[in-house]
C-alpha positions in Angstrom: 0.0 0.0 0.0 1.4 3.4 -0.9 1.6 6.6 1.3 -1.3 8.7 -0.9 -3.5 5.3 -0.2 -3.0 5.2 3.0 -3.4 9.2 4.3 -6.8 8.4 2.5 -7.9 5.9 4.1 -7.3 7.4 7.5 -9.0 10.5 6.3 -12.1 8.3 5.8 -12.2 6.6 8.5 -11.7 9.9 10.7 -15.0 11.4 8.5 -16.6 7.9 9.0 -16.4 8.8 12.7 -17.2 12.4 12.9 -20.3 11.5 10.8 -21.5 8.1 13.1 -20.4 10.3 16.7 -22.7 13.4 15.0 -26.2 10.5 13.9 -25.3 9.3 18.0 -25.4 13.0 19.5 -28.9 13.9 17.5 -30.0 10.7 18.4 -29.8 10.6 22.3 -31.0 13.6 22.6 -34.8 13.4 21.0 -37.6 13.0 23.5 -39.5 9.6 23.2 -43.0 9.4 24.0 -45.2 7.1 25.3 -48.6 6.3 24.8 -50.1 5.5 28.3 -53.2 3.9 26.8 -51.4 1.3 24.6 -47.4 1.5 25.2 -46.6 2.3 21.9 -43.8 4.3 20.7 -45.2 6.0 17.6 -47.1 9.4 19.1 -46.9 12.7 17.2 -46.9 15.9 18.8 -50.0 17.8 17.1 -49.9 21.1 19.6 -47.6 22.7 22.0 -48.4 25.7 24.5 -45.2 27.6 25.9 -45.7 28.0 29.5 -42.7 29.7 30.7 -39.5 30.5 29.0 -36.0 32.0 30.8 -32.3 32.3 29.4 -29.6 30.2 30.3 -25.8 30.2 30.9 -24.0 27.4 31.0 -21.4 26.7 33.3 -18.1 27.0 32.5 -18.1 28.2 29.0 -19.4 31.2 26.7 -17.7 33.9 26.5 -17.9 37.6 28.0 -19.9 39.1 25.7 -22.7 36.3 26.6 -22.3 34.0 23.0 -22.8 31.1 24.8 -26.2 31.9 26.1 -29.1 29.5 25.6 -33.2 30.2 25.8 -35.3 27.7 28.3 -38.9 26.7 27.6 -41.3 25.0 29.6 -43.4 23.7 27.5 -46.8 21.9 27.6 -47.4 19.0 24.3 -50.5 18.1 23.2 -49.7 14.0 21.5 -51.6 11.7 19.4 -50.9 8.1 19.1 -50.7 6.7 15.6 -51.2 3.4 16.8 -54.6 3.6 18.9 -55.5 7.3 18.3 -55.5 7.9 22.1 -54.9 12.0 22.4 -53.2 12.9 25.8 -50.6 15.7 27.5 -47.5 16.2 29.2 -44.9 18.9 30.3 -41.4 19.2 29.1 -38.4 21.7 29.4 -36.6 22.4 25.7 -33.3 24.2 25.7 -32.3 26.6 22.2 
């Protein structure tokens, strides 16, 4: 194996990464839903009512001029269940 065949497979397989580590991140972090009437996963949100909002700093980071800060809502979701059709409620927090 050459030199140029080499630095490109290691350039791959360093995007390869990046890309996989990036799919993970966005994945973790999506809120699941549950319907309470027949345990399935598959529930839409069809409304959502802001109840509160505030900013946020995060610790340790951001800089002076306040780049790093984020806006908090409390938020209240109106869901539908695909599967059964049962319509029901909760309360979460999103950060932006």
């Amino acid at each position: 194996m050459n030199q140029s065949t080499l630095f490109f497979l290691v350039l791959l397989a360093m995007f390869l990464g990046i890309l996989f580590f990036n799919l993970y991140q966005r994945n973790t972090t999506k809120e699941v839903h549950k319907c309470p009437k027949c345990d399935s996963l598959d529930v839409i949100e069809v409304d959502h009512q802001t109840v509160d909002s505030r900013t946020v700093i995060p610790s340790g980071g951001g800089s002076p001029a306040g780049g790093d800060v984020r806006l908090q809502l409390d938020m209240k979701l109106f869901l539908r269940c695909k599967s059964c059709g049962h319509g029901f409620q909760t309360k979460t927090t999103r950060t932006y």
